[in-house]
N, C-alpha and C positions, 0 to 999 in steps of 0.2 A: 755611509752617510758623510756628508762632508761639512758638515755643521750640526749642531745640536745632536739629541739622545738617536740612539741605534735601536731601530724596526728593524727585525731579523726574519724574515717569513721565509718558510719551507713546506714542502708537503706537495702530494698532491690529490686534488680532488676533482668527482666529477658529480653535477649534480644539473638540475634544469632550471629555466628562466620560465617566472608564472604569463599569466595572460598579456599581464599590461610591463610585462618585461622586465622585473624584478627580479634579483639573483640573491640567493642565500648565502651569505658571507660564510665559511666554514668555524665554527666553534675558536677553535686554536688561531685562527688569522684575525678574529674579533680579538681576542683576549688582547694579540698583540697590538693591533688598532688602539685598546683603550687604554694603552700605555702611552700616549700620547696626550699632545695638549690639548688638544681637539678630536677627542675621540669619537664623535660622531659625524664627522665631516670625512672624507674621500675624494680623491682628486682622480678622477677616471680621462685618460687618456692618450691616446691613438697617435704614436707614433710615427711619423712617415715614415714607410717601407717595413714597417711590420704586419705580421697577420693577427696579431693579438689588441685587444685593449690592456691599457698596462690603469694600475690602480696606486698612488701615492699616499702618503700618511700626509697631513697639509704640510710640516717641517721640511720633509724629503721635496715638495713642490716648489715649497720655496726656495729653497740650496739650488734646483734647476732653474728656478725663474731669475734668478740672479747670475746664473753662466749664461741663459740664454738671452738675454736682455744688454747685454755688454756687447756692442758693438764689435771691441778691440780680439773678441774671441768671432770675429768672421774676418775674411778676403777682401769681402767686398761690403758695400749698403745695400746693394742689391741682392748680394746672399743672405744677409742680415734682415732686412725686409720678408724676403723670402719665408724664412725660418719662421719668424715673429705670423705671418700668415698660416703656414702650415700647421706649425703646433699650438697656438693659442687657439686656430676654429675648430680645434678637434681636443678641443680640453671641456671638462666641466665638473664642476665643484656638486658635487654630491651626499646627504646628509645619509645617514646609518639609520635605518628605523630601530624603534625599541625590539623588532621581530630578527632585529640582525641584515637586512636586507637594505640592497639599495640598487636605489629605479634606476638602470642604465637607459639613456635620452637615445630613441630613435637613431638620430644622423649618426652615433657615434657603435648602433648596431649594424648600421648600414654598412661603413666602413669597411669592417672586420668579415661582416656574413655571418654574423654570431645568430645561430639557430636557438632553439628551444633548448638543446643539450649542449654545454657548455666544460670546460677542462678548466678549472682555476687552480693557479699553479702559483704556489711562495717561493720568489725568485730571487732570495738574500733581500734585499732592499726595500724590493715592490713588489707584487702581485699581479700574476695575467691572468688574464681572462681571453680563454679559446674556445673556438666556434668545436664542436666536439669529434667532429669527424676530419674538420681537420687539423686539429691536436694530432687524431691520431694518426695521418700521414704524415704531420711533420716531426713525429716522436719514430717513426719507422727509418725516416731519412736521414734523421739526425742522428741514430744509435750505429747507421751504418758508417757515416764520419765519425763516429768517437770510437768504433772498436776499429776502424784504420787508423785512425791516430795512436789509439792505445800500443796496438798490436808496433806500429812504429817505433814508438816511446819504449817501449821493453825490450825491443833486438836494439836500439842504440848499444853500441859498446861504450862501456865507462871510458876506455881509456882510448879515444878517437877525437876527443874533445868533445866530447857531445855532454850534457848535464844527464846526472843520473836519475834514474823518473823512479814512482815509487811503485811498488808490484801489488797490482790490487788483488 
């Protein structure tokens, strides 16, 4: 976090979205939630060029609204504009029911292709929210770059200049 108290989410879970499109916040990522100022508010939103809805504690939203609103961190106005378009119409301020749930908006299931089965995932920071099948293609993909990396990271030779990795 780069401002105020530290949300630590981890975990993972899988669970489904009701009728009207309502997701079960998992037990342990509520708790963490209500360690916040605004514990029952959630900031859900759709990153360009991801497959996931990513979900904010309102503090964490705001630490981003304030890099992304600064001009002096884009190239151009034009990028800058850009941005300001992309991630604000795929943002929305979401309240926590007393049941732990909260109504993901339509355009922002659209998106993603977030079906009925859902992979919510405590990602240090934030929290995703994945369409559930393909969570699990992109947990097949991804396992197969990290045990190449890994397998990489362990034949480094110490004394080659390479940094020494840790042996899991």
């Amino acid at each position: 976090m780069l401002l105020g108290k530290a949300n630590i989410f981890s975990g993972e879970y899988h669970h489904t979205t009701d009728e009207k499109g309502r997701l079960m916040l998992p037990k342990s990522l509520q708790d963490n939630i209500s360690e916040s100022e605004e514990k029952d508010t959630i900031y859900v939103v759709h990153v360009p060029g991801t497959q996931c809805l990513t979900l904010y504690c309102v503090e964490k939203w705001k630490d981003i609204v304030r890099i992304w609103t600064d001009p002096s961190n884009f190239r151009s106005t034009a990028e800058f504009m850009e941005t300001q378009r992309l991630l604000f119409a795929a943002q929305e301020s979401c309240k926590i029911d007393k049941a732990g749930r909260i109504l993901i908006p339509q355009n922002l299931r659209d998106r993603v292709g977030l079906g009925k089965t859902v992979a919510i995932l405590g990602a240090y920071d934030k929290i995703e929210v994945w369409d559930g099948p393909k969570y699990i293609e992109y947990l097949a993909e991804a396992t197969k770059r990290q045990e190449a990396l890994m397998a990489g990271m362990l034949s480094a030779g110490e004394g080659e200049g390479r940094p020494r990795y840790p042996q899991w």
